[in-house]
C-alpha positions as CSV (number, residue, x, y, z in Angstrom):
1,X,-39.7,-67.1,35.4
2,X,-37.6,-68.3,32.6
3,X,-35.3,-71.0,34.1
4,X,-33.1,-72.1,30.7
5,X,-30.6,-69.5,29.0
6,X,-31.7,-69.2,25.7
7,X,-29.2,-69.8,22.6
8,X,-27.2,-67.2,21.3
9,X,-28.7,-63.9,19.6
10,X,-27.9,-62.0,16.7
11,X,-29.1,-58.7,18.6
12,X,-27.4,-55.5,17.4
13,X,-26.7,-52.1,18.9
14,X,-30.0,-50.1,18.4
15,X,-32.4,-53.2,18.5
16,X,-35.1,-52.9,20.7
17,X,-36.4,-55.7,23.3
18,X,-39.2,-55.6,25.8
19,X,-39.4,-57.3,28.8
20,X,-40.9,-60.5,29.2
21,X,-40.2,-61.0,33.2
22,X,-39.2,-58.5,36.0
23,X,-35.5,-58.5,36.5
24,X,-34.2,-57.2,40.1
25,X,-30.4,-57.5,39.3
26,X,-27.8,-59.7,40.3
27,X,-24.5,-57.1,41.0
28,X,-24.5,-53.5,40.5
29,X,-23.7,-53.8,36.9
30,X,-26.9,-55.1,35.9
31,X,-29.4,-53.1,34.8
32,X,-32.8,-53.6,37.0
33,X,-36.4,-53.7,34.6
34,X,-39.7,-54.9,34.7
35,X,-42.3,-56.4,32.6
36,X,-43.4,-54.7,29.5
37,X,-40.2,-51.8,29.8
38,X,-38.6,-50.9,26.5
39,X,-34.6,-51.2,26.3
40,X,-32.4,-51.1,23.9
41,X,-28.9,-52.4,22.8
42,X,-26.2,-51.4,23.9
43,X,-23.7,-53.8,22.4
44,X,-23.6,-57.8,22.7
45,X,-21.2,-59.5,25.3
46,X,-18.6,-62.5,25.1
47,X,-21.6,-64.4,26.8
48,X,-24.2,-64.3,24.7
49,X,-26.5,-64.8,26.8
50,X,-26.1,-61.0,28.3
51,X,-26.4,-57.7,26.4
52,X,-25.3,-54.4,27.8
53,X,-29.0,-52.4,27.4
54,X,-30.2,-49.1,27.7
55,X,-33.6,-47.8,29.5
56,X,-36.0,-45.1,28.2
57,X,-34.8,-42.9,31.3
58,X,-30.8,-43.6,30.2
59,X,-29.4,-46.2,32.8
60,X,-27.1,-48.9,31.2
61,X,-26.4,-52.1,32.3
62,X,-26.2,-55.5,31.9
63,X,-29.3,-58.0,30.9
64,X,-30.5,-61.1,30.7
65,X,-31.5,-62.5,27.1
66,X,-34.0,-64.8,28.2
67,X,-35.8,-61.9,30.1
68,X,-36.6,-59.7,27.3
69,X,-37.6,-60.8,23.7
70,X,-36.7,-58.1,20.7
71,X,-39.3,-55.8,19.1
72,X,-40.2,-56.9,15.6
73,X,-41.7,-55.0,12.4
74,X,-45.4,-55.8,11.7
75,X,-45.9,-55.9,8.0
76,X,-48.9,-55.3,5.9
77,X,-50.4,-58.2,4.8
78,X,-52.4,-58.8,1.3
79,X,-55.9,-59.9,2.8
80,X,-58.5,-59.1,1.1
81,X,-60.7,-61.4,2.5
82,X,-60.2,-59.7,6.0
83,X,-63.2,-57.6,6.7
84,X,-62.9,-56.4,10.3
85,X,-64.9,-55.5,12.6
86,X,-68.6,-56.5,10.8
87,X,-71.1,-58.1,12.3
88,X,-72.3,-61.3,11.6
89,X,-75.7,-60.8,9.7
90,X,-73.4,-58.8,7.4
91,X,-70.6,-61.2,6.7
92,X,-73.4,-63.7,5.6
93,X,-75.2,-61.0,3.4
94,X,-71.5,-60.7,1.8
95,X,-71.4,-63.9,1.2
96,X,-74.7,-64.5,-1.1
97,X,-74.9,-66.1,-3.3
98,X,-73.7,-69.3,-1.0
99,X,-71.3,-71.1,-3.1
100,X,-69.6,-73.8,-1.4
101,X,-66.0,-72.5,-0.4
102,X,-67.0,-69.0,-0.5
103,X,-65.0,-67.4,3.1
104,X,-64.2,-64.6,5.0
105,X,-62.7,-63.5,8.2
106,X,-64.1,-61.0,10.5
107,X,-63.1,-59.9,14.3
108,X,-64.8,-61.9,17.0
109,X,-68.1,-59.7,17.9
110,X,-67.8,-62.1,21.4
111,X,-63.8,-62.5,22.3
112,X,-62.0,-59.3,21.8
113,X,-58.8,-60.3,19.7
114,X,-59.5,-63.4,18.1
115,X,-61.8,-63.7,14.8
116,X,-64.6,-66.0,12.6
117,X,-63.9,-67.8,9.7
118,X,-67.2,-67.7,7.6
119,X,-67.5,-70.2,5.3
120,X,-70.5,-71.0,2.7
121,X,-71.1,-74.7,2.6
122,X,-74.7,-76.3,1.0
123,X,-76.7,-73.0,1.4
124,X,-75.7,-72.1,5.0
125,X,-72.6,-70.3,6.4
126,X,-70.7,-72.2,9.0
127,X,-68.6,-69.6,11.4
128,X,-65.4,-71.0,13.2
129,X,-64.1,-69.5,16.2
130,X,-60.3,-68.3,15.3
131,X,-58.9,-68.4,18.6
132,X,-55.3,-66.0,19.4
133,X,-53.6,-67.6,22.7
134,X,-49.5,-67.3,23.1
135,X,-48.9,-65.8,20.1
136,X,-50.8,-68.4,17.9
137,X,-53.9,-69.0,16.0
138,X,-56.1,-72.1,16.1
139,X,-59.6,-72.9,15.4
140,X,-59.5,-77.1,16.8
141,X,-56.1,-76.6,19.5
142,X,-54.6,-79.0,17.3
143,X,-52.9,-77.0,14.4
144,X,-51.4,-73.6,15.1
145,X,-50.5,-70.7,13.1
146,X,-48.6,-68.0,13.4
147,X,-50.8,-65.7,11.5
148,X,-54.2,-65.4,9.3
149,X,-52.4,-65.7,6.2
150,X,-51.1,-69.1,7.0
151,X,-54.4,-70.1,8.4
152,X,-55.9,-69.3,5.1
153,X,-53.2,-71.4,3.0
154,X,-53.3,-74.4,5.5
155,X,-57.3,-74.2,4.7
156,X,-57.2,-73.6,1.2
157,X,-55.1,-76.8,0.5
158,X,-57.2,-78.7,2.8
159,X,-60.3,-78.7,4.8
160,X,-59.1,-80.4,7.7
161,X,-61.9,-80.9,9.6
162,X,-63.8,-77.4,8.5
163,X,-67.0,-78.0,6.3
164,X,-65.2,-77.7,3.1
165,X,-62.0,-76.3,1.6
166,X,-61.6,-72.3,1.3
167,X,-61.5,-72.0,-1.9
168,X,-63.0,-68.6,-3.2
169,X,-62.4,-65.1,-0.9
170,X,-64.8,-62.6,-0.7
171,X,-62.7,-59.4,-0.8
172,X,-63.1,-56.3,0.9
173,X,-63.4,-53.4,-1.3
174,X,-61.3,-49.8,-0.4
175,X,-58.7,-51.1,1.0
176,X,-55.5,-50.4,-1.1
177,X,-52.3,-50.8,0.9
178,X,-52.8,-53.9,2.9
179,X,-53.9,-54.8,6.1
180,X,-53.2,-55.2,9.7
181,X,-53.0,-58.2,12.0
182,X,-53.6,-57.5,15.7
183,X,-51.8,-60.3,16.8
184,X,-48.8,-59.1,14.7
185,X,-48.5,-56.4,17.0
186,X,-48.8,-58.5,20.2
187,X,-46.1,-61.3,18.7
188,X,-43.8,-58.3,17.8
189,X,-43.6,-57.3,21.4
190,X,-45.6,-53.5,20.5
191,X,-48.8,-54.1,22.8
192,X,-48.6,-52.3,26.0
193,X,-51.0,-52.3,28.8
194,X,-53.4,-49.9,29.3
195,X,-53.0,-49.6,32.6
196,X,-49.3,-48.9,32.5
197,X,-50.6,-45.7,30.5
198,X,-51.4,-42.5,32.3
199,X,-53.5,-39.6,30.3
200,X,-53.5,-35.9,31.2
201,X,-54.3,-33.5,29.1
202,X,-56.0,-33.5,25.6
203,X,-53.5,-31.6,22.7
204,X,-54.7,-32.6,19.5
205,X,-58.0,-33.2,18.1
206,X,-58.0,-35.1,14.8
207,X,-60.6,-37.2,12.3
208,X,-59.6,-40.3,13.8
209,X,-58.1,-39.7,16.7
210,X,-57.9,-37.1,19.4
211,X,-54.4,-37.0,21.3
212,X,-53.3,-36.8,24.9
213,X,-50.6,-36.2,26.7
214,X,-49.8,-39.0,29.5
215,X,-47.1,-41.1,31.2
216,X,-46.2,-44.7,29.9
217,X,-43.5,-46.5,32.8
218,X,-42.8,-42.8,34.3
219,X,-41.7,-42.0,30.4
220,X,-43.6,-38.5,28.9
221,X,-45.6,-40.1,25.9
222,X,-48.4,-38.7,23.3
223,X,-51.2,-41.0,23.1
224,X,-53.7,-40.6,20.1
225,X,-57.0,-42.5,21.0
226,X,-59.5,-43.7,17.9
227,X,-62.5,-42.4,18.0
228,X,-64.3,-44.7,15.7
229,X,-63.2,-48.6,15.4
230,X,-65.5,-49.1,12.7
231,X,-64.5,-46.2,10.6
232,X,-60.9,-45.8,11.0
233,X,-59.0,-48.7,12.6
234,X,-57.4,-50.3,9.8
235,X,-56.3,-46.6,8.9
236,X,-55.0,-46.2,12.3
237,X,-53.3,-49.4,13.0
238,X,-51.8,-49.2,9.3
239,X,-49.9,-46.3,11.0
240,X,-48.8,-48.1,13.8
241,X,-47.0,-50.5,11.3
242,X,-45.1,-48.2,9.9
243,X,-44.0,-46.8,12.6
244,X,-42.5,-50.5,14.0
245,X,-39.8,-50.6,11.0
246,X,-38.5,-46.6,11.7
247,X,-35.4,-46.0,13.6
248,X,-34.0,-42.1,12.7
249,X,-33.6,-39.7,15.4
250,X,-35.8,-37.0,13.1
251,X,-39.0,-39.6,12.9
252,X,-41.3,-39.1,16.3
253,X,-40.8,-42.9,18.2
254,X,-43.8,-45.2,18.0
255,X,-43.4,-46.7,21.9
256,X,-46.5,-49.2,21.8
257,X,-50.2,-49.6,21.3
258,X,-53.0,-50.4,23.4
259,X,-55.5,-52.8,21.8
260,X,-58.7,-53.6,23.0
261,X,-62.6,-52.0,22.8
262,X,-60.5,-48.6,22.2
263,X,-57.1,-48.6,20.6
264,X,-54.4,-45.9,21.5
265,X,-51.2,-45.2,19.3
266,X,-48.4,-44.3,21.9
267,X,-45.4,-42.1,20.6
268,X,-42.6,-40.6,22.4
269,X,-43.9,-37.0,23.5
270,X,-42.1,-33.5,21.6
271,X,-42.4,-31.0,23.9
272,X,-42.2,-27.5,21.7
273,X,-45.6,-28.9,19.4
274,X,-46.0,-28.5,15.6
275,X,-43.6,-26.5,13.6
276,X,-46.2,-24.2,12.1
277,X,-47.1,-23.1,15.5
278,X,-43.6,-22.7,17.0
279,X,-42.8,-20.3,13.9
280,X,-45.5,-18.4,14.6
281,X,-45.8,-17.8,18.3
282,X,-41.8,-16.9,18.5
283,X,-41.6,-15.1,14.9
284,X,-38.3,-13.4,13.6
285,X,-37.2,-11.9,16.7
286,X,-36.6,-15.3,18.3
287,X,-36.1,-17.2,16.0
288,X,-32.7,-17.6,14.2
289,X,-30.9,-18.5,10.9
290,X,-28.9,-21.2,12.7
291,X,-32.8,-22.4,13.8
292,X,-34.1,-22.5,10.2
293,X,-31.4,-24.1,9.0
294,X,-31.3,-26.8,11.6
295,X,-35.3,-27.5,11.4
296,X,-35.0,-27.9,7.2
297,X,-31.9,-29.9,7.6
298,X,-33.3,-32.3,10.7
299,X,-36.8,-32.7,8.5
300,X,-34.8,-33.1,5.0
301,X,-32.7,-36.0,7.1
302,X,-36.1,-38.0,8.4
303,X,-37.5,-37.8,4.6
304,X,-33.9,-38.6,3.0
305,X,-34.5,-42.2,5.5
306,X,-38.1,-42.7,4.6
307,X,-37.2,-42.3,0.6
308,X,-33.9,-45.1,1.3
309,X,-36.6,-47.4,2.3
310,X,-39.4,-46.2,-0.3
311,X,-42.1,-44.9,2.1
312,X,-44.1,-41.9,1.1
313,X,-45.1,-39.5,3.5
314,X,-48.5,-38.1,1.7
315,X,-48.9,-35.2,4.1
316,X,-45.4,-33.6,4.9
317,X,-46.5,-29.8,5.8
318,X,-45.1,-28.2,9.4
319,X,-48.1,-28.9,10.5
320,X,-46.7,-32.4,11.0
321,X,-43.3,-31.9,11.9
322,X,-43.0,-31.7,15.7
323,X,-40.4,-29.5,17.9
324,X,-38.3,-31.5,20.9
325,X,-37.4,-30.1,23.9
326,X,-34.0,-29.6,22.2
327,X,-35.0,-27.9,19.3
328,X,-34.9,-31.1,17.1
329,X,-37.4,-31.4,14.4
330,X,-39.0,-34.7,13.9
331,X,-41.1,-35.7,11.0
332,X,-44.8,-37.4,12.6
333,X,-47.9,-38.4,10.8
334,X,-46.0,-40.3,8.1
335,X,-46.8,-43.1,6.2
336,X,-50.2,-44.4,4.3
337,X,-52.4,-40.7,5.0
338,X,-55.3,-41.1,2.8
339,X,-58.1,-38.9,1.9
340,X,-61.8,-40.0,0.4
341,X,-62.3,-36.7,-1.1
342,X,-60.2,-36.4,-4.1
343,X,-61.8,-33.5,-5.7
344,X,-60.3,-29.8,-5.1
345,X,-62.5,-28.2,-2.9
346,X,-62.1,-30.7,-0.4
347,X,-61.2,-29.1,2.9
348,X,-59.8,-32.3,4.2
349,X,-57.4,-32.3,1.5
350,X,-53.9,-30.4,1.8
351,X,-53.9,-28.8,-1.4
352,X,-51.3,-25.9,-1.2
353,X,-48.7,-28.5,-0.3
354,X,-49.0,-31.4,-2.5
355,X,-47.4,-31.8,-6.1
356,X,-49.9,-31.4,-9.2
357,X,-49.6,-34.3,-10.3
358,X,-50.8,-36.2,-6.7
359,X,-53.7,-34.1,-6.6
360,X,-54.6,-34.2,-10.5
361,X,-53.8,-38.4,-10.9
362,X,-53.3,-39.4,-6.8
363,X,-49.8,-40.1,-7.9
364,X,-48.0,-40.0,-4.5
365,X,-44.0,-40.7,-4.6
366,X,-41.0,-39.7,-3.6
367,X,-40.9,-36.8,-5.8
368,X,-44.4,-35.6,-4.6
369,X,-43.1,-35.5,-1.2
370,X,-40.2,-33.4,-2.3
371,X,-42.3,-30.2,-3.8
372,X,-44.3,-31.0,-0.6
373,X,-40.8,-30.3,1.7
374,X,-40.3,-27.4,-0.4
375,X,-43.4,-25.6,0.5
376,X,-42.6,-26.7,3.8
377,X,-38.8,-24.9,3.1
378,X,-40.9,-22.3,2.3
379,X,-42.8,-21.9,5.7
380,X,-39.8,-22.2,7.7
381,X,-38.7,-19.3,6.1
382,X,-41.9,-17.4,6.3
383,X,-41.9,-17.7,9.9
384,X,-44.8,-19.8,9.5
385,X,-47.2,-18.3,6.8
386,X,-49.7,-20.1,4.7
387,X,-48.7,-21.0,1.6
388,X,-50.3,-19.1,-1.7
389,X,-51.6,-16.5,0.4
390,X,-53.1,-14.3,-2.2
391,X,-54.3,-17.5,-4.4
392,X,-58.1,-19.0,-3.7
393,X,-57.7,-22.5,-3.3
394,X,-59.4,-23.8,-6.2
395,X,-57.1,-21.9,-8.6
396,X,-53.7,-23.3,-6.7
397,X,-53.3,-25.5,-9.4
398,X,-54.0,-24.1,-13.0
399,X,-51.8,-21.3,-11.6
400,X,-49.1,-24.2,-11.0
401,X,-49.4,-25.5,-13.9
402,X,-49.0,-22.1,-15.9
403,X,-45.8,-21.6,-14.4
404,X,-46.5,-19.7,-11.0
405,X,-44.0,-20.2,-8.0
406,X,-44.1,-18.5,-5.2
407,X,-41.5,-15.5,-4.5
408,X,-38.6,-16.4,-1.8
409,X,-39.7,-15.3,1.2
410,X,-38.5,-12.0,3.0
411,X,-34.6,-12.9,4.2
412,X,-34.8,-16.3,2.9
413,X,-31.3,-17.4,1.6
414,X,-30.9,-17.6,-2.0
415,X,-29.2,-20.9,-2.0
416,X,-32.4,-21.6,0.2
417,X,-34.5,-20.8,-2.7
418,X,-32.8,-22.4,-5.2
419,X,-33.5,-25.7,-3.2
420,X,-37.5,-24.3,-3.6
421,X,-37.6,-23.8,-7.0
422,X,-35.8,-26.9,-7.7
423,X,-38.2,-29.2,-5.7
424,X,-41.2,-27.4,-7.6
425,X,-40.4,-28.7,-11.4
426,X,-43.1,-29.6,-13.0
427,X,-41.8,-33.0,-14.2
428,X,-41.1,-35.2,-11.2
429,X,-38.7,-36.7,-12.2
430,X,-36.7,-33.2,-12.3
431,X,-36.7,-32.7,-8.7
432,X,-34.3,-33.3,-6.9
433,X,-33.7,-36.5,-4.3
434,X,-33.8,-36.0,-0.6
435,X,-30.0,-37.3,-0.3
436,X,-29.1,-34.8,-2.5
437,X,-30.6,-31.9,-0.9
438,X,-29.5,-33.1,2.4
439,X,-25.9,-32.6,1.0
440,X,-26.5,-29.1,0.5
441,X,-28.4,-28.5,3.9
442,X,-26.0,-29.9,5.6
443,X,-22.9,-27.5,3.8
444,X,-25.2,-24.7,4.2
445,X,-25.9,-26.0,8.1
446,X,-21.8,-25.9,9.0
447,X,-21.8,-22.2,7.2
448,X,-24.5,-20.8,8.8
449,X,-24.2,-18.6,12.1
C-alpha cells in the first residue's frame, strides 16, 4: 500500500485510471474501489492529490491519486525485426547466412511475456533472455528499458556485454502498419485478469476470434477470444491499440485485454446486436424515421471522430455497427481490418461496400470509408437489405465504374439520398467529409418526427 502522496497530476475530466491498490474509503464522500476497477475523472480537486471519479456502475466520489495510475494509449511501433511468436530453430534458419550483428527478437517459447534476442556472432546465434518485470525490460538486471525499441537502440550503439553490437535486423515480411508491444499494454494500465472475467454465452463467431458474452467486476462485457496466436495475434492486438486512443460515445469501449497462452479483447457489451440484424428482425412496422435518422447520425458522428484523428475504418458496413440498450448506435470492428485475398471473388472480402478504388488499388482513406457509410445510409433505409441485390458480385464493380448507383430505397428521404449519391463520386476527392455530412444529419435529426 502506497504510503507517500504522489506530486500533482495533470488528470482531466474523461481520463481514465485503474486501480493499483484496494481503497475502502475514509468518509462517505469517498468513492470505495478495488484493484484492477476502471474509473474515470470526474474533475480535479484544490488538493491535487484527490480527484472526484466515476465507476463503471455510476457512483462518484472522491479518490486517492496514489491509488490508481491513468490509462495510457499503446502505439504501434516500427519493428520490423519483431517476429513473434516463432520458434527457435526458425529464428536461426532466418538468420542464415550468420553475419556477425545479424538480430532478431521473438516471444519467449519458455516465459510467457518476455522475449529472445537472437543475435549471429562467428557462425553461431547467441539468444538472450529479454526479461519484462514492473513494467521494464532487461536482459543483465542492470540496464532497464522501457520498451523493445529502446532496447534495440541501447544495443545498436553498443554491445554492452552481449556478443557483439546489433547492427543489421532481420525484418519480418507482411506486416505493414506496425506492431504491438505486450508490455505496452500492461505499462498502460489495459491488462486485466483473467480471472476477474466471467464468460457466458458464445454470440459471435469470427476468423480470428469467436466472441462471448461475460461479466468483468460485475460490468456486462463482450469478450472476443483468438483462436490462433500464431496466425492472428499481431492482427488482434493491433486492434486492441486502437481501441486505447478512442473516447466518443458512438465507438464500442475497449475495457481491457487478457494476455497470456490465449488472449481476450474485452469491450463494453451493446445489448440490441449488429445493425443489419436489428433492421431486419423489427422491419418497417417498428422501426421509425426518428430511428433511422438517429442510427445514420450516431454512426456519421463515430466516423466524423475517427477521420479528425486520421484512422480508417476499412470495414464500416451495419454489420459492424452495434445497437445499445438505448438505441445508440456505436461503430465496432474499426481500425487496421485487413484481408489476404485481394482479388474479387474473394468471399472474405466486403465487396458491395467498399469504394472502387480500395478494391481496384487497396487505396483505403477517409473518402473510401465515406462511399462505404453511404451504402451503409443505404441499408438503414432498406430496413436492412443487401446491397446490389440484383448485381452478381463480380460485376459490382465495372457496373460502378460505368456509372451505376443504386436507386433510393422505398421511403428513403430525398435529402437522405442526396447524401448517397454524393458519398458515391467516383473521384474521391469529390465526396464529401464526415463533418460535413454530420451537419446535415444533425439539421435533418432536429426536423425529423
Amino acid at each position: 500500500m502506497p504510503m507517500d502522496l504522489v506530486s500533482t497530476q495533470s488528470w482531466k475530466a474523461g481520463d481514465e485510471v485503474v486501480g493499483q491498490y484496494d481503497f475502502s474509503g475514509r468518509s462517505p464522500y469517498d468513492l470505495p474501489f478495488q484493484r484492477g476497477d476502471i474509473l474515470v475523472i470526474v474533475k480535479p480537486t484544490s488538493d491535487p492529490n484527490w480527484f472526484r471519479a466515476k465507476s463503471g456502475s455510476g457512483n462518484e466520489g472522491m479518490i486517492p491519486a496514489n491509488y490508481v495510475k491513468q490509462r495510457k494509449q499503446v502505439t504501434l511501433h516500427a519493428m520490423p525485426w519483431y517476429h513473434g511468436k516463432i520458434s527457435r530453430i526458425d529464428a536461426e534458419q532466418l538468420l542464415y547466412p550468420r553475419e556477425d550483428g545479424l538480430f532478431l527478437i521473438r516471444d519467449s517459447n519458455n516465459y510467457v511475456g518476455d522475449y529472445t534476442l537472437c543475435v549471429s556472432f562467428e557462425g553461431k546465434v547467441e539468444n538472450y533472455h529479454i526479461k519484462y518485470s514492473d513494467n521494464r525490460l532487461s536482459i543483465d538486471d542492470e540496464v532497464f528499458f522501457r520498451n523493445l525499441d529502446e532496447l534495440v537502440q541501447h544495443y545498436t550503439l553498443d554491445e554492452d556485454g552481449l556478443c557483439t553490437k546489433l547492427i543489421q535486423p532481420v525484418t519480418k515480411k507482411g506486416d505493414n502498419f506496425g506492431t504491438v508491444s505486450i508490455q505496452d499494454f500492461r505499462s498502460g494500465g489495459w491488462v486485466i485478469n483473467k480471472s476477474d472475467l466471467q464468460l457466458s454465452d458464445l454470440i459471435g463467431k469470427g476468423d480470428f476470434g469467436d466472441v462471448y458474452k461475460g461479466t468483468y467486476k460485475g460490468q456486462a462485457v463482450a469478450a472476443k477470444q483468438l483462436k490462433d496466436r500464431d496466425r492472428g495475434g499481431q492482427s488482434f492486438l493491433q486492434e486492441a491499440s486502437v481501441m486505447t486512443s478512442l473516447r466518443h460515445d458512438n465507438l464500442v469501449k475497449l475495457i481491457g485485454v487478457v494476455l497470456g497462452e490465449t488472449i481476450f479483447l474485452v469491450t463494453e457489451f451493446v445489448g440490441k446486436g449488429n445493425l443489419v440484424e436489428f433492421l431486419r428482425s423489427r422491419g418497417r412496422n417498428v422501426i421509425t424515421k426518428k430511428d433511422q435518422i438517429h442510427f445514420a447520425t450516431d454512426t456519421c458522428a463515430a466516423m466524423d471522430y475517427l477521420e479528425s484523428k486520421n484512422l480508417v475504418h476499412r470495414d464500416l458496413a451495419a454489420r459492424n455497427v452495434l445497437v445499445h440498450d438505448d438505441g445508440t448506435a456505436k461503430v465496432s470492428d474499426f481500425g487496421l481490418a485487413k484481408f489476404g485475398d485481394f482479388s474479387l471473388s474473394s468471399q472474405k472480402f466486403p465487396i458491395k461496400w467498399t469504394a472502387p478504388e480500395a478494391l481496384r488499388y487497396n487505396n483505403f482513406t477517409n473518402k473510401s470509408d465515406m462511399w462505404s457509410f453511404g451504402i451503409l445510409l443505404w441499408e438503414i433505409y432498406s430496413f436492412g437489405r443487401v446491397p446490389y441485390p440484383r448485381i452478381p458480385l463480380a460485376d459490382v464493380v465495372m457496373h460502378l465504374e460505368k456509372g451505376y448507383r443504386m436507386e433510393a430505397p422505398e421511403g428513403c428521404p430525398q435529402e437522405i439520398y442526396a447524401i448517397m449519391k454524393h458519398a458515391w463520386e467516383i473521384r474521391p476527392e469529390d465526396r464529401p467529409t464526415f463533418n460535413q455530412v454530420l451537419k446535415k444529419l444533425n439539421n435533418l435529426r432536429s426536423i425529423t418526427v
